[in-house]
TORKOLVO-778121 format. One record per residue (C-alpha): x negated, y negated, z. Coordinates in steps of 0.2 Angstrom, whole numbers, plus 5000, padded with zeros to 4 digits. Layout:
<pts>
XYZ ...
</pts>
This chain:
<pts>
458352635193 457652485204 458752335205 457852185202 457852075217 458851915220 457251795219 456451865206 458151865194 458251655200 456351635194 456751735176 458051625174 457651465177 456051495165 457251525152 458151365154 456851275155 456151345140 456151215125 457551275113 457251245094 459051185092 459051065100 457650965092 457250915073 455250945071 453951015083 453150885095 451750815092 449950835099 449150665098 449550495097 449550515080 449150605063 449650515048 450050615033 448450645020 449850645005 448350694994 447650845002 447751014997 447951085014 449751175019 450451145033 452251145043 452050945038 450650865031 448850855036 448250705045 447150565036 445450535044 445750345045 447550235048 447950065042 449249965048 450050005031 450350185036 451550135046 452549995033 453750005021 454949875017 455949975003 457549965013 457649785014 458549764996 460049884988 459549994976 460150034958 461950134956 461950124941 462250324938 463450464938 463850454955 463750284958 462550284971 460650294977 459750354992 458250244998 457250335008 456250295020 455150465026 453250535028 453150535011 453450335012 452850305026 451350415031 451450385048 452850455052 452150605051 452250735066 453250595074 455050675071 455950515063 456550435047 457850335038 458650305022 459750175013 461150225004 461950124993 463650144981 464350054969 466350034968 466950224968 465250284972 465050444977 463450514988 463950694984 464250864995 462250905001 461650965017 459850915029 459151085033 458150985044 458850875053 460750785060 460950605049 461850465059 462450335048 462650125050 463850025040 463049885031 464449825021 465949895014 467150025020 466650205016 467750375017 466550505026 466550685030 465750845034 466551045035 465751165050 465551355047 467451385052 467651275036 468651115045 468450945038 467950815049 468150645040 468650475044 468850315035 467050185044 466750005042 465449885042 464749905063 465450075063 464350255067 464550415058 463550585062 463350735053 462850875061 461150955056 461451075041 463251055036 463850995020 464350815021 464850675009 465250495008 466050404994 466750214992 468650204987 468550024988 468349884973 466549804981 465049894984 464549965000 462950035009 462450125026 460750135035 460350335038 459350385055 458750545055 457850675068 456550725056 455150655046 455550755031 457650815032 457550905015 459250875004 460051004994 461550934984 462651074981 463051044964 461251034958 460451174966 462051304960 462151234944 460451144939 458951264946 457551324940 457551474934 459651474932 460851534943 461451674933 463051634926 464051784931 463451754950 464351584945 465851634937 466251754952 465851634967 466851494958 468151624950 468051514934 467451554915 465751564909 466251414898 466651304911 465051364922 463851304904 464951124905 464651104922 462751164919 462551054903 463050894913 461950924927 460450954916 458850854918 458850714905 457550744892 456550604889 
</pts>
C-alpha cells in the first residue's frame, strides 16, 4: 500500500483545522448584512424568513428595562429579548433575557439546546449552578457585578436564598436558545409521558407521578 507523502498529509491536515467546527459556534453565519425575521410568513426555514423591508423598530425592544412579574410558582420570570422580540436579530447569532426572582425564587433546572447563557448580576445575590455529562455540580454563590456561564446544553438553575429580590441580565450565542425545563417537558407534555416510563426513571409510584403531573398542568382558563 502506497504511503502517503509527508506534504500532502501537512495539506490534509491543515484543511481540517481550518475547517469551521459546528461546536464551536451557536447559529450558522450569516450571508448578508441583514435578514430580519418575517415572523408572519409561512415559510420554513433553519430561522426565520427575511422581511422585504426593515425599520428601525426591527431592531428595538425595550422590554428589559423594567423587572418583570414573579408573582408565580417559582417565583420568577424570564424577559426575553430574542428574534421573536426583536426581529432583527435574526441570522445574527445573539440575544438576551432578563431574569428576575422574587425572594426564594427559583429559575428552575432547564437547558439551551442552542446556545451557552452568560449571566450579569443586577441586584441581589443569587446561588447558581450547572451538572456536565459526568453528572458534577458546578455552582457558586454571585453577586451584584459578578459573571456566571453555563455551558451550552447542560442543565443549569438559579435560585435566590436571600429576603430581597434579585435579577440578572442573560447574554446568549444564539438568536433563538430554545428552553426545555425539565420538570415540564417529563411531566407536562403533550401527549403524556407515559406514566410507567415515569415511575421507572424516577423509581417512584404512579401516584406521586399524577401529583407531580397534576401540579404542572396548564391552568384552564
Amino acid at each position: 500500500m502506497a504511503i502517503p507523502s509527508p506534504s500532502l498529509f501537512f495539506a490534509v491536515v491543515s484543511m481540517l483545522v481550518l475547517l469551521p467546527s459546528p461546536s464551536l459556534s451557536g447559529d450558522p453565519d450569516l450571508l448578508q448584512d441583514i435578514c430580519v425575521a418575517d415572523l408572519t410568513s409561512s415559510v420554513k426555514v433553519n430561522g426565520f424568513a427575511c422581511k422585504a423591508t426593515a425599520t428601525e423598530d426591527d431592531f428595538y425592544f425595550k422590554g428589559l428595562a423594567g423587572p418583570g412579574n414573579t408573582n408565580n410558582t417559582y417565583g420568577s420570570v424570564v424577559t426575553g429579548a430574542n428574534v421573536e422580540k426583536v426581529p432583527g436579530l435574526n441570522t445574527l447569532g445573539v440575544s438576551m433575557s432578563r431574569i428576575d426572582y422574587a425572594p426564594g425564587g427559583l429559575n428552575p433546572p432547564h437547558t439551551h439546546p442552542r446556545a451557552t447563557e452568560m449571566v450579569f448580576v443586577l441586584q441581589g445575590t443569587l446561588d447558581v449552578g450547572f451538572i456536565t455529562t459526568g453528572n458534577k455540580l458546578i455552582a457558586k454563590t454571585i453577586t451584584v457585578g459578578d459573571v456566571f456561564v453555563f455551558p451550552r446544553g447542560l442543565v443549569h438553575f438559579q435560585k435566590n436564598n436571600g429576603d430581597a429580590p434579585a435579577a440578572v441580565i442573560s447574554a446568549f450565542n444564539s438568536q433563538l436558545p430554545g428552553t426545555q425545563s425539565l420538570a415540564m417537558t417529563l411531566f407536562a407534555a403533550t401527549p403524556d409521558v407515559p406514566n410507567n416510563v415515569l415511575t421507572k426513571a424516577f423509581q417512584v409510584g404512579t401516584k406521586e407521578v399524577e401529583k407531580i403531573k397534576s401540579r404542572l398542568a396548564p391552568k384552564k382558563s
